[in-house]
C-alpha positions as CSV (number, residue, x, y, z in Angstrom):
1,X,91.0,119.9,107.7
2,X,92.3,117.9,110.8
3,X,91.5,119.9,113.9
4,X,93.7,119.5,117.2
5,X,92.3,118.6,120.2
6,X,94.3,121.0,122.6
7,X,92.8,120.1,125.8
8,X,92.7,116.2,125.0
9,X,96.3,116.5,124.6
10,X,97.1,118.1,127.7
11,X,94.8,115.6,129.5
12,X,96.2,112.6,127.6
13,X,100.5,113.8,128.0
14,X,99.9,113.7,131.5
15,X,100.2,110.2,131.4
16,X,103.4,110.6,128.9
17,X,105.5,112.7,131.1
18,X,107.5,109.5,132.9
19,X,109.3,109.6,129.4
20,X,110.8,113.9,130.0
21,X,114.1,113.6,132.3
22,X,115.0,110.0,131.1
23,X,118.9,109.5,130.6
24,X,119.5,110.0,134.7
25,X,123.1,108.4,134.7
26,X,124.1,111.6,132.9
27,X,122.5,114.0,135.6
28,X,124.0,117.2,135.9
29,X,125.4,117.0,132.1
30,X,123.6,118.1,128.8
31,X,124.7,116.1,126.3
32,X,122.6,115.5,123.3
33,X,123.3,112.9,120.1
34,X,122.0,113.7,116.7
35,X,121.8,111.2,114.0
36,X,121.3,112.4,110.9
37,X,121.1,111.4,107.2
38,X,123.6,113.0,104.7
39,X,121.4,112.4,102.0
40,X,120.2,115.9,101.0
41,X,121.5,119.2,101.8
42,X,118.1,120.2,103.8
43,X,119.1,117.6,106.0
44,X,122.6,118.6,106.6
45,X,121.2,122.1,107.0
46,X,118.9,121.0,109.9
47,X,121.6,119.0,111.9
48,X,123.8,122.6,111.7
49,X,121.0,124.7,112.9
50,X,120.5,122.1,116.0
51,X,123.7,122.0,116.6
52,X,124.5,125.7,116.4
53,X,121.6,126.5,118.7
54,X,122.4,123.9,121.2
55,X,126.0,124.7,121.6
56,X,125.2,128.5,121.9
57,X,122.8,127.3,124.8
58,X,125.7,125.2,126.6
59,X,124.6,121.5,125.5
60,X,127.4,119.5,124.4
61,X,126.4,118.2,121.1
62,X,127.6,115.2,119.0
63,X,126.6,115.1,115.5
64,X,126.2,112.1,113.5
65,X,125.4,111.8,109.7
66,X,125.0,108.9,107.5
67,X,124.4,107.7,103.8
68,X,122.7,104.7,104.4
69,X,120.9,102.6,106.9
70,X,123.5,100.3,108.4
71,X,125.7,103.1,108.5
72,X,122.8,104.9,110.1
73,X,122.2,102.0,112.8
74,X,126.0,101.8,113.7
75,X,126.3,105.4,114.7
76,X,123.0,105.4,116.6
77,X,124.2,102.3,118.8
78,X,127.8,104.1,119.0
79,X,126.1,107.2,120.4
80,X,123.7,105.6,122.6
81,X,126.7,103.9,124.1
82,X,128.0,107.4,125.7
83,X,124.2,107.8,126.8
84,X,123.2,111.3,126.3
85,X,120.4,113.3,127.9
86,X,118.6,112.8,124.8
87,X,119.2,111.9,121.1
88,X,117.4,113.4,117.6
89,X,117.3,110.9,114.9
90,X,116.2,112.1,111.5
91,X,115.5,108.2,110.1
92,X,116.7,107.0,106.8
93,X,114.5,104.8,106.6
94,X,111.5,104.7,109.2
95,X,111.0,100.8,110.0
96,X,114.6,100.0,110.1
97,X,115.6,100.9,113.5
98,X,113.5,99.0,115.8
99,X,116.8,96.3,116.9
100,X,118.6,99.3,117.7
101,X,116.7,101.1,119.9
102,X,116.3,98.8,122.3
103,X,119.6,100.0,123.5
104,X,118.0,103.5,124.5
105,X,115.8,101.9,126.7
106,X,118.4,100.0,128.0
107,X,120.6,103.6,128.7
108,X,117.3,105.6,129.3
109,X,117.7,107.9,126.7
110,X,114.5,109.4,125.3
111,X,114.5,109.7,121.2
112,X,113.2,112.4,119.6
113,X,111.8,111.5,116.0
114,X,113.0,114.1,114.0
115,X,110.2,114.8,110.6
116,X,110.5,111.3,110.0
117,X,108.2,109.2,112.2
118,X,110.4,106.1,113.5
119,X,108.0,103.0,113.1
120,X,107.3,99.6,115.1
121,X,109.5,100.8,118.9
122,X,108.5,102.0,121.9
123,X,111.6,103.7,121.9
124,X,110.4,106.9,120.8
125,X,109.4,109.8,123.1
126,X,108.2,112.2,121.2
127,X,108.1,113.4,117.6
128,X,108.3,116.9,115.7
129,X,107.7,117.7,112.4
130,X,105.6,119.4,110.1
131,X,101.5,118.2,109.9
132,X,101.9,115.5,107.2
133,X,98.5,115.3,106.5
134,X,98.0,119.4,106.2
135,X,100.6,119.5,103.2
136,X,98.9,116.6,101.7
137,X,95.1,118.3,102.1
138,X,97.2,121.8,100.8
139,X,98.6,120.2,97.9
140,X,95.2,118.2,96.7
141,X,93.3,121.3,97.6
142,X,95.7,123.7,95.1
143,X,95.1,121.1,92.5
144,X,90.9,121.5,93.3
145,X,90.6,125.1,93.0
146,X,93.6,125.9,90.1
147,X,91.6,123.4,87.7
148,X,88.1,124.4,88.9
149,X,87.3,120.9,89.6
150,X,84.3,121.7,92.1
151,X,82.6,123.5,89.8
152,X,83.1,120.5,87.1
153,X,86.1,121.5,85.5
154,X,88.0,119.0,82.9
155,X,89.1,116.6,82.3
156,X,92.5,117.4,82.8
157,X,95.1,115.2,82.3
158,X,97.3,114.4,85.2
159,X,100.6,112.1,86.3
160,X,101.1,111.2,90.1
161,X,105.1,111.3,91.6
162,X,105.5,110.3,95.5
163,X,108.2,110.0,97.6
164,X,110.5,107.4,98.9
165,X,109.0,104.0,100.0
166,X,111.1,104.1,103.0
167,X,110.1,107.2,104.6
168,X,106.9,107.2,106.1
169,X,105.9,110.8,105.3
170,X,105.9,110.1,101.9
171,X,103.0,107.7,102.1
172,X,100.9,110.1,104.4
173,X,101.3,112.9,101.5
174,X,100.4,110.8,99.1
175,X,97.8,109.1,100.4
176,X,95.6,111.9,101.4
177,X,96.1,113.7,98.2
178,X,95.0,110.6,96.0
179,X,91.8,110.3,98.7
180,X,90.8,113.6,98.0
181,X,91.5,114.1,94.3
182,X,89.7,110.1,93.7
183,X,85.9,111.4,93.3
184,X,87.4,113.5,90.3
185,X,89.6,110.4,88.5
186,X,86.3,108.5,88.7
187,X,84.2,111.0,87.3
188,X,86.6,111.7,84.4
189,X,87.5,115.2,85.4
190,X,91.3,114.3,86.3
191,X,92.5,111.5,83.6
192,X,95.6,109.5,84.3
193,X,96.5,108.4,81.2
194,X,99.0,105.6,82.2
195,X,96.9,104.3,85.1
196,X,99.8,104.6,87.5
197,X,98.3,106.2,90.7
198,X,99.2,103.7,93.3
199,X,102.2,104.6,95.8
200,X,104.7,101.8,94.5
201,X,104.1,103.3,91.0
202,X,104.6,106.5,92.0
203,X,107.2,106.1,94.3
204,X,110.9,108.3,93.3
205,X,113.1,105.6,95.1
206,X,114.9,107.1,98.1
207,X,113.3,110.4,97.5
208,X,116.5,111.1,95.1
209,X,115.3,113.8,91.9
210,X,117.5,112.3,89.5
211,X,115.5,108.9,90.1
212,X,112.5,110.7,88.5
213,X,113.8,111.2,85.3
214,X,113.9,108.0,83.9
215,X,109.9,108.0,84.4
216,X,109.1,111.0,83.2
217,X,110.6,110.6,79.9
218,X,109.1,107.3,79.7
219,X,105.6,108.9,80.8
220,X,105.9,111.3,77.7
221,X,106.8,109.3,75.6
222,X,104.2,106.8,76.0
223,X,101.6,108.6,76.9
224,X,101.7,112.5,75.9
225,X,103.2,112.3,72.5
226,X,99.8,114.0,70.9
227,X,98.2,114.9,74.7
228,X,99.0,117.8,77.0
229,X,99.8,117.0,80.4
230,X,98.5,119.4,82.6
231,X,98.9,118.9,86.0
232,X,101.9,116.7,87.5
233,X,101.9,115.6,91.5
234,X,105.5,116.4,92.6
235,X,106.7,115.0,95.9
236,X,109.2,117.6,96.7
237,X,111.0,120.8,94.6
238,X,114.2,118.9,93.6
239,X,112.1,116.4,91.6
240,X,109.5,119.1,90.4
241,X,112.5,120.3,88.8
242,X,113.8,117.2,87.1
243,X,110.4,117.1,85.7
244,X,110.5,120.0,84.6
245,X,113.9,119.9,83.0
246,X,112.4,116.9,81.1
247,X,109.2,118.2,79.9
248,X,111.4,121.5,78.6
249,X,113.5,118.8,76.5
250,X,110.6,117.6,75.1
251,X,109.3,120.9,74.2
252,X,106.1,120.2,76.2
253,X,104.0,123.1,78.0
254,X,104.6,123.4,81.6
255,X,101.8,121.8,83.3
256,X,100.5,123.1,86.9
257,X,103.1,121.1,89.0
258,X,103.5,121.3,93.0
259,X,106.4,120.8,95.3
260,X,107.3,120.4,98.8
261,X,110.1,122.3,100.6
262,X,110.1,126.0,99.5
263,X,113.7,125.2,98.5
264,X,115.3,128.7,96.7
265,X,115.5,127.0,93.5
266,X,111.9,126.6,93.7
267,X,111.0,129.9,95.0
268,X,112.8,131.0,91.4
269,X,111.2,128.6,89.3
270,X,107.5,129.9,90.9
271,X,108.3,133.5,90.4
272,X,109.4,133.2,86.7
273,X,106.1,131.2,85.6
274,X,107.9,127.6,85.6
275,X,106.8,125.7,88.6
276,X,102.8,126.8,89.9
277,X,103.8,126.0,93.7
278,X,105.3,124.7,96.8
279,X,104.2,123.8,99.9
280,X,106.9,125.6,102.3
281,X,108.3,123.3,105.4
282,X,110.3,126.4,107.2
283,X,113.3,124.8,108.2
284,X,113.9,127.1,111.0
285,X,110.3,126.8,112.7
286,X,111.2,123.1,112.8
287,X,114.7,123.2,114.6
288,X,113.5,126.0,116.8
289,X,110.8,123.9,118.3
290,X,113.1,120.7,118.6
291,X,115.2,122.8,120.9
292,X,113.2,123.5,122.7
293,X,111.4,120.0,123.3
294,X,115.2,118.8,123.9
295,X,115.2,121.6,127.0
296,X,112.1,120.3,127.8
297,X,113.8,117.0,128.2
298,X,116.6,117.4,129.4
299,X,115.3,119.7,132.3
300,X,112.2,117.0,132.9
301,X,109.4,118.9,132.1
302,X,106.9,117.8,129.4
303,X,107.9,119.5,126.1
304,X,105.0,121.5,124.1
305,X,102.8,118.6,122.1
306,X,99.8,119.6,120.1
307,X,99.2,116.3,119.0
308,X,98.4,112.9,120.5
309,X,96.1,110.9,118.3
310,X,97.7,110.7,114.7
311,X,101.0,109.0,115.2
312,X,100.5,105.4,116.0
313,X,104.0,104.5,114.9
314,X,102.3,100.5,115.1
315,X,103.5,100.1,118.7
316,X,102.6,103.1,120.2
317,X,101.1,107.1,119.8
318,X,104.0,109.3,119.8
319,X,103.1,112.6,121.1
320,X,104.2,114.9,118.4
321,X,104.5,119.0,117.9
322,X,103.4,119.5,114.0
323,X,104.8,123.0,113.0
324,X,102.1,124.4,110.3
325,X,103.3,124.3,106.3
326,X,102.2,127.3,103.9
327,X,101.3,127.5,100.3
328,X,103.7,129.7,98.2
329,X,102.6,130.6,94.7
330,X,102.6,133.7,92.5
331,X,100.2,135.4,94.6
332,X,102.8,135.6,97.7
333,X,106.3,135.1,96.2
334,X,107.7,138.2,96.3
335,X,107.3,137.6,99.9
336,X,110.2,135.0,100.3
């Protein structure tokens, strides 16, 4: 497990605190811009918190949302345009935004990455999410012990679903649970019977459920009509239960599946036996900690980091806050 560095980081963000109290043409005022995707309810859930929390604190607070990524870039430049003390951009798509962006250093505005890493600008200030790489580890690590596959358990057979190409996260969950569940596909303990365990193979396009279902039927088809599949890599809960809702139409067992999210539909699914478990991202912890790293900023003092090593977003480390995820199964459900 990935251990963080406390007192590197505060060595290290003394060197990053030019970026805390940017956005000086608008001293006096507290206006903050968030950019947002419409795309899923979780997200439209997170802008509401923020903005709720914000206004109750006396920040004036213009909310954004978008379906797409030109749509996306239009309101970000529209918004920079009235430059705010700071703005929160939850990115559609993480390498898209570079052009952009070079209008907040033109206005001063710092950018907060909101759980999307923004890729290839030194535009971004800071970054807050959940630690990518610990849900990845938590998910590969679930598979591990539920199949016993230190102690040479197997072979199991097992499909692999990701996330959207576009959002950076996506690859870092991935990527670390095929790293850590390889040494068991090569020794014939976990067999992927159609081969497809690369990202692009993988990959639910725009990390929309509904886009999983074509592939799963075609997976069960091809490949399970005589075999049990029993273990499935789901990038999230609303496409564990497309899965799910597939593999019930084809009268198959349910397999040990994960998820991401702790979404309620999940939390049901876990608790009557359907879907093993999810790897919770509480919503609240997040936008409670952007808050206050907007104060921080606004007020030009250097927000709480706890990580300044693991986001090069290709340009640049963004100094990031990772809130911790948590493993919910049957063994704690009746806790949420």
């Amino acid at each position: 497990m990935k251990q963080i560095k406390f007192l590197l980081a505060a060595v290290i963000l003394l060197c990053t605190a030019v970026f805390a109290g940017c956005g000086a043409d608008n001293a006096g005022t507290k206006n903050i811009a968030i950019c947002f995707p419409n795309t899923t309810q979780s997200w439209q859930r997170n802008a509401a918190a923020l903005q709720e929390q914000l206004t109750a604190d006396g920040f004036t607070v213009d909310v954004k949302s978008s379906a797409t990524v030109e749509e996306q870039k239009q309101q970000i430049k529209d918004a920079l345009q009235a430059k705010p003390n700071c703005m929160v951009i939850g990115a559609i798509d993480s390498a898209a935004l570079v052009d952009v962006l070079e209008d907040a250093k033109t206005y001063n505005v710092p950018i907060i990455a909101f759980d999307r890493i923004i890729l290839n600008t030194d535009a971004v200030s800071y970054y807050a999410s959940f630690d990518n790489d610990a849900i990845g580890e938590a998910q590969a690590l679930y598979f591990e012990a539920a199949l016993n596959l230190r102690n040479g358990g197997g072979p199991y057979n097992i499909e692999f679903f990701a996330g959207g190409d576009a959002d950076n996260n996506a690859h870092i969950f991935f990527n670390t649970v095929m790293q850590m569940l390889d040494p068991y596909i090569k020794r014939g303990q976990l067999v992927c019977r159609s081969g497809q365990t690369d990202f692009n193979s993988a990959s639910v396009k725009d990390w929309q459920a509904e886009n999983a279902r074509p592939r799963i039927r075609e997976l069960l088809t091809n490949y399970y009509g005589g075999e049990t599949l029993h273990a499935i890599l789901a990038p999230n809960d609303e496409i564990a239960g497309v899965i799910l809702d597939e593999m019930q139409k084809a009268g198959k067992p349910v397999p040990l599946i994960s998820g991401l999210d702790g979404d309620p539909k999940a939390i049901e699914r876990i608790k009557n036996g359907q879907q093993t478990f999810t790897v919770a991202k509480d919503a609240d912890v997040l936008t409670a900690k952007c808050v206050r790293m907007i104060k921080a900023v606004v007020e030009g003092v250097q927000p709480d980091i706890n990580d300044v090593k693991n986001y090069n977003n290709g340009v640049k480390i963004v100094p990031a806050y990772l809130c911790t995820p948590q493993i919910i199964d049957k063994t704690n459900v009746q806790n949420y």
